[in-house]
Residue frames as qw, qx, qy, qz and C-alpha x, y, z in Angstrom:
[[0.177, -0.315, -0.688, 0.629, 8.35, -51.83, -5.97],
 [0.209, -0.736, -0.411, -0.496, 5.02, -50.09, -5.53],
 [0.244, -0.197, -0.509, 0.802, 4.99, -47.42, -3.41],
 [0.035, -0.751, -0.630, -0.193, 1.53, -46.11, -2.45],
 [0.204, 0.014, -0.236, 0.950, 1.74, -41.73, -1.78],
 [0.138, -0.669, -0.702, 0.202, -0.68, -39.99, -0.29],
 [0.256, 0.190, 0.215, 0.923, -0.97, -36.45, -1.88],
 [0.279, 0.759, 0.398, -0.433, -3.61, -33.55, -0.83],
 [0.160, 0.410, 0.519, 0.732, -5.17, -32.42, -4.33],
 [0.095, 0.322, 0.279, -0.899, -7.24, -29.17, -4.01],
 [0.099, 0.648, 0.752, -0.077, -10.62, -29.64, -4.56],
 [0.049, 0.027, 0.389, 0.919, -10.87, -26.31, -7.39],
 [0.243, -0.359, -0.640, -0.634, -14.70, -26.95, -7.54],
 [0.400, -0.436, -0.802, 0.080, -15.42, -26.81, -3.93],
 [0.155, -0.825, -0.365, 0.402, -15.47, -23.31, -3.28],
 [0.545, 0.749, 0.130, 0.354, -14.47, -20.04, -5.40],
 [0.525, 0.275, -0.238, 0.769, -11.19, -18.04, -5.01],
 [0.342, -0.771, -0.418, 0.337, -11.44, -16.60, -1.55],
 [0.178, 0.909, 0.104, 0.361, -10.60, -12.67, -1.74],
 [0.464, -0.017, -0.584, 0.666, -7.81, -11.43, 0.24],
 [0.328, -0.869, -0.370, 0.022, -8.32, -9.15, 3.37],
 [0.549, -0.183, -0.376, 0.724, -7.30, -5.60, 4.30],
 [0.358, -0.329, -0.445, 0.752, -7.65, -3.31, 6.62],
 [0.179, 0.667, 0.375, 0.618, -10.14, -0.80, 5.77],
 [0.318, 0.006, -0.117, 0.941, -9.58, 2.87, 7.27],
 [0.019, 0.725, 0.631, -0.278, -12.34, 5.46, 9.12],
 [0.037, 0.963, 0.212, -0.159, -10.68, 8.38, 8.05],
 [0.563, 0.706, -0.279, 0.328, -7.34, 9.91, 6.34],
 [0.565, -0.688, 0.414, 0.187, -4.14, 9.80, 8.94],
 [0.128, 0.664, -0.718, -0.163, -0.39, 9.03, 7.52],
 [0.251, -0.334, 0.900, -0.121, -0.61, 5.33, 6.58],
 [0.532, 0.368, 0.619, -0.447, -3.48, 5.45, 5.15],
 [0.077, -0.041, 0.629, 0.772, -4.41, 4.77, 0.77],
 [0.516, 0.586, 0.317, -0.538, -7.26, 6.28, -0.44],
 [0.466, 0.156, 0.865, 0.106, -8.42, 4.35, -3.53],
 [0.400, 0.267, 0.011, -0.877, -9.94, 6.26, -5.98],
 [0.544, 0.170, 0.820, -0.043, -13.10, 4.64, -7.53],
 [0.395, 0.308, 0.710, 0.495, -14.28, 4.08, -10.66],
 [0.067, 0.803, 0.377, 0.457, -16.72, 7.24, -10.98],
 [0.447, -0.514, -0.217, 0.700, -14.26, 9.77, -9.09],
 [0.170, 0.951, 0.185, -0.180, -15.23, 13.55, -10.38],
 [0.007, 0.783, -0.552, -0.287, -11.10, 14.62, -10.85],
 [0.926, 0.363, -0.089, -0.047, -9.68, 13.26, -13.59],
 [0.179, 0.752, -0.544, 0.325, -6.43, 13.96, -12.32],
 [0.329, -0.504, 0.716, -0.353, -7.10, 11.61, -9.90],
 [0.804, 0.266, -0.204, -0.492, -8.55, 8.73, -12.10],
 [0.911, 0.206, -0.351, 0.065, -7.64, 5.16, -11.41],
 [0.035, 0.743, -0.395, 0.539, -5.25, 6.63, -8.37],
 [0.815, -0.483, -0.304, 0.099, -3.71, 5.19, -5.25],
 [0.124, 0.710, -0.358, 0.594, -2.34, 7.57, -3.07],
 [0.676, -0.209, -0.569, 0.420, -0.28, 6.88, 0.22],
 [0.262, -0.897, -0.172, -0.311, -1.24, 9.39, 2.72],
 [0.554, 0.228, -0.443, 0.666, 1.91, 10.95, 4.48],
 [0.256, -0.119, -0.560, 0.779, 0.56, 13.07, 6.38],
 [0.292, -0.363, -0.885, -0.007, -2.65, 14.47, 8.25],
 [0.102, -0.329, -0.503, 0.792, -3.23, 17.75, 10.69],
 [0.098, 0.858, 0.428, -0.267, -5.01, 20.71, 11.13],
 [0.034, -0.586, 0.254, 0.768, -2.77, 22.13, 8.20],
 [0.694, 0.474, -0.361, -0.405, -3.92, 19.86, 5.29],
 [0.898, -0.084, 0.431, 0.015, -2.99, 16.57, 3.71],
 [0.022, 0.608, -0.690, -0.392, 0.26, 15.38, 1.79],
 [0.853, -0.041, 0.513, -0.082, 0.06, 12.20, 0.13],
 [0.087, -0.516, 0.707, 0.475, 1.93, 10.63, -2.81],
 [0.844, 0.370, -0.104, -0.373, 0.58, 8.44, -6.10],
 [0.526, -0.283, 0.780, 0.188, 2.11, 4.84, -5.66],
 [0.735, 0.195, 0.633, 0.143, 0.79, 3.69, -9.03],
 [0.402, 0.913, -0.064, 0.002, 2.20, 6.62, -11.86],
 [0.684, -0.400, 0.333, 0.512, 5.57, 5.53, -12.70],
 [0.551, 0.784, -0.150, -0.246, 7.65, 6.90, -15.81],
 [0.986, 0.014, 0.017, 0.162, 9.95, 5.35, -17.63],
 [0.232, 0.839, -0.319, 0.375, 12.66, 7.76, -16.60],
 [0.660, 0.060, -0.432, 0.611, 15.74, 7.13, -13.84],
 [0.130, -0.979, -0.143, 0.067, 15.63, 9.62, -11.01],
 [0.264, 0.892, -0.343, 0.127, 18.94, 11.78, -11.17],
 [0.097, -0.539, 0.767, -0.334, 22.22, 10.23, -9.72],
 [0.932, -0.107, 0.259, -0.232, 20.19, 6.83, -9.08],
 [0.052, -0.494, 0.822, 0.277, 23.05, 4.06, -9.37],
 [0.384, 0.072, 0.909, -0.143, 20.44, 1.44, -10.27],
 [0.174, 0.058, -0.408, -0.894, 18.64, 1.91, -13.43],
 [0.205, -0.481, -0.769, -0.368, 15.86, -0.28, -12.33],
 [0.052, -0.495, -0.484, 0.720, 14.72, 2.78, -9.86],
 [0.068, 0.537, 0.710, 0.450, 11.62, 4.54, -11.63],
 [0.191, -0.040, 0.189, -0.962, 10.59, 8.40, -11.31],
 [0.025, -0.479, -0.867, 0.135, 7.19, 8.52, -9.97],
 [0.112, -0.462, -0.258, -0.841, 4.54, 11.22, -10.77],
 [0.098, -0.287, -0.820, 0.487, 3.75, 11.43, -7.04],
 [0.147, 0.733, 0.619, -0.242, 0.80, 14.07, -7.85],
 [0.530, 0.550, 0.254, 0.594, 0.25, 17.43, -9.40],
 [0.205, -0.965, -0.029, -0.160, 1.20, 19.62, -6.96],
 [0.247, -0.767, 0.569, 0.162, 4.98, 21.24, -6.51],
 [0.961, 0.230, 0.052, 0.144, 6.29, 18.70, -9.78],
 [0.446, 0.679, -0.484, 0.325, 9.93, 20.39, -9.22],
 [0.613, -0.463, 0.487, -0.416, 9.64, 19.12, -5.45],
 [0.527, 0.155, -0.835, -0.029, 11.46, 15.39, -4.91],
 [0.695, -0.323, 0.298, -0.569, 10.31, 13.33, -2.61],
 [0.125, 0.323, -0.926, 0.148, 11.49, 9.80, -1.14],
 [0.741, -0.492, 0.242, -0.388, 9.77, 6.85, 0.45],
 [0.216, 0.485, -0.810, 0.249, 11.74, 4.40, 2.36],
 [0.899, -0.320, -0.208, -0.216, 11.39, 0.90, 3.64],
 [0.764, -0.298, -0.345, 0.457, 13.40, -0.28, 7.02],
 [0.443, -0.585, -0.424, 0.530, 15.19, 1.56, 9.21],
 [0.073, 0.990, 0.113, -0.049, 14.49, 5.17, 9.12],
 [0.588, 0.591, -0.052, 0.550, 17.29, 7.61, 7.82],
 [0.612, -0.390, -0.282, 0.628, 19.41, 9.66, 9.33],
 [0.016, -0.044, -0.286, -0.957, 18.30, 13.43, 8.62],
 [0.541, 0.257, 0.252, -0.760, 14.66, 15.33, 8.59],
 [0.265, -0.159, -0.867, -0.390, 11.88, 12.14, 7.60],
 [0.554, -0.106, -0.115, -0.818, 8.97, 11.16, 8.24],
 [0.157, -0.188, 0.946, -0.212, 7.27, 7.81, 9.97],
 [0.546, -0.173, -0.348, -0.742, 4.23, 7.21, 7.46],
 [0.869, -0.346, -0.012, -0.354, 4.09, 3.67, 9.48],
 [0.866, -0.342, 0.363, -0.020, 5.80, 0.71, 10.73],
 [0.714, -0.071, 0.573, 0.395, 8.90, 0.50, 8.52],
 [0.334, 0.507, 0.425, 0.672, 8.21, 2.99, 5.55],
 [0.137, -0.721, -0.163, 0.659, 9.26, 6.53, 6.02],
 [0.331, 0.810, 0.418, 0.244, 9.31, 9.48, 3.88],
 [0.243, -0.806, -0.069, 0.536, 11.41, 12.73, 3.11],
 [0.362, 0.915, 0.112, 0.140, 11.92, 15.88, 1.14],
 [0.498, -0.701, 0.294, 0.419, 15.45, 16.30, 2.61],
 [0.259, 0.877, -0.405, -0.019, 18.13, 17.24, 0.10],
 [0.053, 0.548, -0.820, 0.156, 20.94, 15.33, 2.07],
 [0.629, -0.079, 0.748, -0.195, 19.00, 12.16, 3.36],
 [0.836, 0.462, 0.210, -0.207, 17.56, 11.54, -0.40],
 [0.427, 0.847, -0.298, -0.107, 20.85, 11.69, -1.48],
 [0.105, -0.424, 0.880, -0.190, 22.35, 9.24, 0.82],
 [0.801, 0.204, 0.414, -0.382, 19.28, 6.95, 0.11],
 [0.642, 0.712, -0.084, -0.272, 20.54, 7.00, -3.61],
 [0.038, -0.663, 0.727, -0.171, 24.03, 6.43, -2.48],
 [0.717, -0.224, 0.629, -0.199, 22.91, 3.17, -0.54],
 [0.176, 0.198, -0.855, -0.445, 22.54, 1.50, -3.93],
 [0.606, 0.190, 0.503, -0.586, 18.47, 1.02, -3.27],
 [0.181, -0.115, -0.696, -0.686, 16.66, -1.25, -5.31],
 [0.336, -0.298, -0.378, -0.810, 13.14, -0.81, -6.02],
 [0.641, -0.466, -0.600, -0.103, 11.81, -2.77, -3.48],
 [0.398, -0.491, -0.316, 0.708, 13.43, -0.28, -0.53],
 [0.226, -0.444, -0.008, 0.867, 13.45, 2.93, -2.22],
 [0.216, 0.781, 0.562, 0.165, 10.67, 5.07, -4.29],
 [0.130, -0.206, 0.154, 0.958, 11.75, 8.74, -6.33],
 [0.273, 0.633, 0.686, 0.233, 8.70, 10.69, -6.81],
 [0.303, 0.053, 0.191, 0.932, 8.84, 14.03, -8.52],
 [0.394, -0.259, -0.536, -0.701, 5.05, 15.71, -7.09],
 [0.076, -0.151, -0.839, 0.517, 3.03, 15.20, -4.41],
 [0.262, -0.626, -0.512, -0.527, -0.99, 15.62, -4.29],
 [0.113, 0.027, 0.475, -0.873, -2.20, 18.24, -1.24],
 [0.337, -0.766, -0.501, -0.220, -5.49, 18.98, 0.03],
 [0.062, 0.569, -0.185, 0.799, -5.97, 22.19, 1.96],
 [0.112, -0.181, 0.691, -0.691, -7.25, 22.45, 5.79],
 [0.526, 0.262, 0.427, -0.687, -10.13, 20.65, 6.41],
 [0.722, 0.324, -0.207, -0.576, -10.98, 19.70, 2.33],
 [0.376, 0.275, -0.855, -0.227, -10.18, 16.43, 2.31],
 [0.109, 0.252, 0.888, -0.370, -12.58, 15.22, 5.34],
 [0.372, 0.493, 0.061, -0.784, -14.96, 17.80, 3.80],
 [0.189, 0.327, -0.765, -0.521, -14.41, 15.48, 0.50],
 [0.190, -0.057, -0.980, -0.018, -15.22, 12.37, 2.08],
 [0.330, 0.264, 0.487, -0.765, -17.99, 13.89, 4.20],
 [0.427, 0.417, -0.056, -0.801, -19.81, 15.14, 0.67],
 [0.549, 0.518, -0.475, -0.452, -18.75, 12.31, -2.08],
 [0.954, 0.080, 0.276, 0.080, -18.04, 8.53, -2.39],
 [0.510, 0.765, -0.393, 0.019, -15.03, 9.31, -4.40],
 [0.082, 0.643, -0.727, 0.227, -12.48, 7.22, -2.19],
 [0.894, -0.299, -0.332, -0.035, -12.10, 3.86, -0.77],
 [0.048, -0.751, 0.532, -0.388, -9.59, 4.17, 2.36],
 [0.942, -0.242, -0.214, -0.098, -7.61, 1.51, 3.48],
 [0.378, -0.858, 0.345, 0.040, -4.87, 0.76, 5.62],
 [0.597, 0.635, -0.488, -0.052, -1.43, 0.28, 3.45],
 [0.931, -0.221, 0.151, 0.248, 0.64, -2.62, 3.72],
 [0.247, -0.651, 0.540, 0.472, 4.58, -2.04, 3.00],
 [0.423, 0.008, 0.719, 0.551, 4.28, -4.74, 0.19],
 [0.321, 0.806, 0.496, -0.038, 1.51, -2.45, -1.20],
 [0.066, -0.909, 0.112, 0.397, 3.49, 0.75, -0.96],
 [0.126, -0.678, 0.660, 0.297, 6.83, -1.15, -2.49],
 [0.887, 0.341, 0.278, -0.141, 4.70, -3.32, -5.24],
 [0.479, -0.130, 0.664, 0.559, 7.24, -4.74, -8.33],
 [0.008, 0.412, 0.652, 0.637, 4.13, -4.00, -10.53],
 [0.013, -0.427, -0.451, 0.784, 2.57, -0.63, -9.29],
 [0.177, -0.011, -0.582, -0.794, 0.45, -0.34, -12.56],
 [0.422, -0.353, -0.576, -0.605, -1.99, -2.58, -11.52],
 [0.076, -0.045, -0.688, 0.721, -2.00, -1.73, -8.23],
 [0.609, 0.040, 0.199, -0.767, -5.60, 0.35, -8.35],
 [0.711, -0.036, -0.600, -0.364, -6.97, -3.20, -10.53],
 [0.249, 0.203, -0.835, 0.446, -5.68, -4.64, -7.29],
 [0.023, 0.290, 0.726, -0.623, -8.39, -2.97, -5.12],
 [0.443, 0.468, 0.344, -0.683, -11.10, -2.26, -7.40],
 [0.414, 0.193, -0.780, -0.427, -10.81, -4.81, -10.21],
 [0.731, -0.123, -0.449, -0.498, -12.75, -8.39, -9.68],
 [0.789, -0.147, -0.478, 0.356, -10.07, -9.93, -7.08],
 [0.068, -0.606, 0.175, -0.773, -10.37, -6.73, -4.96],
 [0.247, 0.112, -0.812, 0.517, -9.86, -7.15, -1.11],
 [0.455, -0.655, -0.466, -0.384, -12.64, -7.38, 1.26],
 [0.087, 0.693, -0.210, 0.684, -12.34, -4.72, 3.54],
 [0.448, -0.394, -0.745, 0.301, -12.47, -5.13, 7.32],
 [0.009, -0.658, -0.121, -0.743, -14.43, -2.83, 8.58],
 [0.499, -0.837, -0.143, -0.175, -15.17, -0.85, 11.48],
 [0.727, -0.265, -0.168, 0.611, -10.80, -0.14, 12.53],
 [0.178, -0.912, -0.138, 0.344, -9.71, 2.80, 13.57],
 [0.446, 0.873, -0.177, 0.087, -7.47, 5.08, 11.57],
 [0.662, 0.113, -0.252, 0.696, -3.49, 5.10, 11.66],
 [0.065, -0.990, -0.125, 0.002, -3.05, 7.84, 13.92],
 [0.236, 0.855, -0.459, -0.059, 1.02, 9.46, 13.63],
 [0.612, -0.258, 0.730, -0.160, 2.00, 6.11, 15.83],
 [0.121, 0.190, -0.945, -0.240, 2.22, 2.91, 13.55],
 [0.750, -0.138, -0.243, -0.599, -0.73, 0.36, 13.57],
 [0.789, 0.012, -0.519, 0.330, 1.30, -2.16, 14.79],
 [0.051, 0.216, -0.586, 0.779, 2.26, 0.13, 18.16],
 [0.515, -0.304, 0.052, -0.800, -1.36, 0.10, 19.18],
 [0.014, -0.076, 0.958, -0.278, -1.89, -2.20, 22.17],
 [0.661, 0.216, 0.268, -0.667, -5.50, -4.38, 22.78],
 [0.659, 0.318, 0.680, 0.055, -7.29, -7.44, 21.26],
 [0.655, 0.701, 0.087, -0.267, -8.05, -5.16, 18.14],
 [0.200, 0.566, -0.761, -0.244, -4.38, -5.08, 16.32],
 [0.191, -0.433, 0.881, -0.021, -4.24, -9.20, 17.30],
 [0.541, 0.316, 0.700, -0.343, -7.59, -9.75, 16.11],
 [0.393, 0.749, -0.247, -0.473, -6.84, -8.00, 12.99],
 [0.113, 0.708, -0.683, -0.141, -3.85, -9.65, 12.24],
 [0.486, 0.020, 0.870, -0.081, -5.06, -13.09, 12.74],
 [0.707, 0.495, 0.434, -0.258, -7.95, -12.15, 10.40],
 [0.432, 0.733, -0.460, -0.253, -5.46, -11.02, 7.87],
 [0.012, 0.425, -0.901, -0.087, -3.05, -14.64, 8.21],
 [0.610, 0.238, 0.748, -0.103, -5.93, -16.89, 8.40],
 [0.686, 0.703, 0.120, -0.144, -7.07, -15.24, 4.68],
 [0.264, 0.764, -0.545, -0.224, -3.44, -14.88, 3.39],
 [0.540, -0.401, 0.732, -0.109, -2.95, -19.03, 4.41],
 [0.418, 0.166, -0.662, -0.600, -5.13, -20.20, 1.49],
 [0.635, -0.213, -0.448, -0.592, -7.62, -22.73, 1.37],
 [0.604, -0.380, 0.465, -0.524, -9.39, -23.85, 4.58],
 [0.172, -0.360, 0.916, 0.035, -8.81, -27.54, 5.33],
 [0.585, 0.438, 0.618, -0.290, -12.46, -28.84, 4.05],
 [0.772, 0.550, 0.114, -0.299, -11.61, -28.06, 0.38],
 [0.140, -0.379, 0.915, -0.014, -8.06, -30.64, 0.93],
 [0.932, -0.013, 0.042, -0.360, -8.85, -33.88, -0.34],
 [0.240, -0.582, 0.758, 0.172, -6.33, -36.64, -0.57],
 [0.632, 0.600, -0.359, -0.336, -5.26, -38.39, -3.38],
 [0.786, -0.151, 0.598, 0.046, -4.09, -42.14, -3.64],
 [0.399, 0.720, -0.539, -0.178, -1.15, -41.93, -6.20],
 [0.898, -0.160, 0.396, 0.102, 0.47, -45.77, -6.70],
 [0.470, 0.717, -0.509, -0.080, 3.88, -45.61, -8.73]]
């Protein structure tokens, strides 16, 4: 019996590898990764992607998502959990971040599902839970900026690209090549002109903009647009 199938082949030559899209960011707020680029002045911060925790009129906290070591944090029951060099500032200072529902004990809400804390008793019942890597981040460090110097930064320098984090960013499998991610050749194309995270989620903010966002992100994350589909006449 011949049976005739009708297969869509992708048409490789009819357009090049769309970039993905996200969210690019006016200004620092919790939720937010500044990116360092390629000719940033600190070398300490070379090749860097920090997750901004927090924001005010006291300074800025944030953490380094792509400096793992190849150490265990203490008491972790899971050996694939990885200390993180979250920055160089306070490196005897632990620090959590957490994906789903927020702990019980003093955290943080960096955004929509991924919190943060320095607690003693909540990082310890994180550890307990039996996290793996994809829920739970130990980073030993945290990078600061004083009142004011980090908008002052951006004001003066070009040193940052600032977008707005995704959870599967924060809680990558392969957080090495995270920075190659956004400033290698297959680096995202930013959307510009959204407003910052402000302490609130991105996802809480009501209006066309979130739903217009979020479309542009699923229409680029769908893959190729139906015009570079062809179908194929297969006979077995």
């Amino acid at each position: 019996m011949r049976i005739a199938l009708i297969l869509p082949t992708l048409l490789l030559t009819a357009a090049p590898c769309v970039p993905a899209v996200q969210l690019a960011a006016r200004g620092p707020a919790p939720g937010v990764l500044l990116v360092a680029r390629r000719d940033i002045p600190d070398p300490r911060f070379q090749q860097t992607v920090i997750l901004v925790l927090a924001h005010d009129e006291r300074g800025t906290l944030g953490l380094v998502l792509n400096r793992p070591t190849d150490a265990s944090p203490p008491e972790a029951p899971d050996s694939r959990l990885r200390l993180f060099i979250g920055g160089p500032v306070a490196p005897e200072r632990i620090i959590v971040l957490g994906r789903g529902d927020p702990p019980v004990g003093p955290h943080l809400t960096v955004f929509a599902g991924v919190w943060s804390s320095a607690d003693q008793g909540v990082i310890d019942a994180a550890l307990r839970a039996s996290p793996v890597p994809e829920s739970l981040k130990v980073f030993r460090g945290h990078a600061a900026w004083g009142p004011g110097q980090l908008d002052a930064e951006l004001a003066r320098t070009d040193a940052w690209a600032l977008f707005l984090a995704e959870a599967d960013d924060v809680f990558t499998r392969d957080p090495e090549s995270l920075w190659d991610r956004f400033m290698g050749p297959n680096r995202p194309i930013p959307v510009r002109g959204l407003p910052s995270r402000s302490a609130r989620p991105f996802e809480r903010h009501e209006g066309g903009l979130a739903r217009r966002s979020a479309r542009v992100l699923e229409r680029a994350k769908a893959g190729p647009a139906l015009s570079q589909v062809r179908f194929t006449r297969i006979v077995v």
